[in-house]
C-alpha positions as CSV (number, residue, x, y, z in Angstrom):
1,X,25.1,3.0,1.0
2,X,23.8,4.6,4.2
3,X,20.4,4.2,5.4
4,X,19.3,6.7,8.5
5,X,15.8,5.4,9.7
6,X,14.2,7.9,12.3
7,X,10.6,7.8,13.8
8,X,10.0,5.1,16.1
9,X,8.6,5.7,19.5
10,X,6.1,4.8,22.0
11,X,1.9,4.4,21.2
12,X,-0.9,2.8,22.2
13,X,-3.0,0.5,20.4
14,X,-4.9,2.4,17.4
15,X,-2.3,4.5,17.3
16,X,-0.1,5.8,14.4
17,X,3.4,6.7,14.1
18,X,5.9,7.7,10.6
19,X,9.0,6.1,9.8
20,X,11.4,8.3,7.7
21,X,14.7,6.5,6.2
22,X,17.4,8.9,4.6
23,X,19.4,7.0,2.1
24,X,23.0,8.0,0.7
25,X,25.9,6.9,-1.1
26,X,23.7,5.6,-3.9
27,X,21.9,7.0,-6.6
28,X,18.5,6.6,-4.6
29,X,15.8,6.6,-7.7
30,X,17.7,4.0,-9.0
31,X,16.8,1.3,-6.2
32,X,14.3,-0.6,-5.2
33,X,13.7,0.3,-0.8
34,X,12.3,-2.2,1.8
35,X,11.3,-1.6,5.5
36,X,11.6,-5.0,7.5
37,X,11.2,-5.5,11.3
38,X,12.3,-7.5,14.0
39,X,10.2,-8.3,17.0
40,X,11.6,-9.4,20.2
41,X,12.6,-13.5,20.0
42,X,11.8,-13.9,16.5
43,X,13.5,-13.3,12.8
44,X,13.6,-10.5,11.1
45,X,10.4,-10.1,8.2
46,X,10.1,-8.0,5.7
47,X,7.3,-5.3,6.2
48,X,6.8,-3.5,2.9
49,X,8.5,-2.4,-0.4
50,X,8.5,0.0,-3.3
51,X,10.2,-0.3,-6.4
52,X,12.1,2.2,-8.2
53,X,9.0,2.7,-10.4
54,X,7.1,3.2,-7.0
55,X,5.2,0.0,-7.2
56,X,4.3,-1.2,-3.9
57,X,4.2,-4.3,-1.9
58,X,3.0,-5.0,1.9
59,X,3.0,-8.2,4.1
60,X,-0.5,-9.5,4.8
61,X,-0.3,-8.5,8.4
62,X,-0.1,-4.4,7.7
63,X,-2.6,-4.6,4.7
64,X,-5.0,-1.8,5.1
65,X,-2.8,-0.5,7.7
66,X,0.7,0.6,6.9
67,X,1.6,2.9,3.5
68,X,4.9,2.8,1.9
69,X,6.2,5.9,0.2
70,X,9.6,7.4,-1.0
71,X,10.7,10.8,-2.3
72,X,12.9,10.6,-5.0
73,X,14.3,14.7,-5.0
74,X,14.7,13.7,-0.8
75,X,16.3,10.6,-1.0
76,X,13.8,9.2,1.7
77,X,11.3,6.5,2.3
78,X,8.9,6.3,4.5
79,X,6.5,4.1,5.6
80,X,2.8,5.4,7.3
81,X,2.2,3.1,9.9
82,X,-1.6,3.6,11.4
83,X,-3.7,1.6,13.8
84,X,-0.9,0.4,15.6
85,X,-1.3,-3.4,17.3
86,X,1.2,-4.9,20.0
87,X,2.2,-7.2,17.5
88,X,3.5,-4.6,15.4
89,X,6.1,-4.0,18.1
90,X,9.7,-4.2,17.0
91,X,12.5,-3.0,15.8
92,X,12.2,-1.7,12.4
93,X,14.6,-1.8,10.1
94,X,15.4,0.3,6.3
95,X,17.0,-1.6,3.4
96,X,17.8,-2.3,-0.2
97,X,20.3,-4.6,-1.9
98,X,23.5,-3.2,-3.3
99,X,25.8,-4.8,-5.5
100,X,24.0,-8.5,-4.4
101,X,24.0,-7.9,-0.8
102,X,21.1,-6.9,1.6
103,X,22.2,-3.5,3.3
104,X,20.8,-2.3,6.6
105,X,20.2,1.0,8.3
106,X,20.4,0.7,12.1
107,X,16.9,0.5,13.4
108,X,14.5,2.4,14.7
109,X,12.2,1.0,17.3
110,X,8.4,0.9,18.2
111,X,6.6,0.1,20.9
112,X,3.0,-0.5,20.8
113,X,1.5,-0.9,24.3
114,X,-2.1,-2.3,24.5
């Protein structure tokens, strides 16, 4: 599998940015997708999920905030992420699991300056 995440940047607080994740080498509709982060000094957390059926999950933290989406004809996910906080500053990170191993995309990072 590869996993192509795109959309990070730089906001301020209350701002919003998009994260897009293009997926290949697996038959996309097929998998459940996850975004995770990682912020400076601490572990890695997952962020949000959708299934395959397109049921959706998100850490307490980005409740009310953040929207996970895919597009099965684009092979994509993407995850809405509004009113921005410095906390939410990190590196961000696409996955699934694949044959009973997590599998990573490279990153993509955001900066949320208050």
């Amino acid at each position: 599998v590869q996993l192509q995440a795109s959309g990070g940047g730089s906001v301020q607080a209350g701002g919003f940015l998009r994260l897009s994740c293009s997926v290949s080498r697996i038959m996309f509709r097929a998998y459940d997708m996850a975004w995770y982060r990682q912020a400076p000094g601490k572990e890695r957390e997952l962020v949000a999920s959708i299934t395959s059926g397109g049921a959706t999950t998100l850490a307490t933290p980005v409740k009310g905030r953040f929207i996970i989406s895919r597009d099965n004809a684009q092979d994509a996910v993407y995850l809405q992420m509004n009113n921005l906080k410095p906390e939410d500053t990190g590196v961000y990170y696409c996955s699934t699991e694949e044959r009973g191993r997590r599998r990573w995309g490279q990153g993509t990072l955001v900066t949320v300056s208050s």
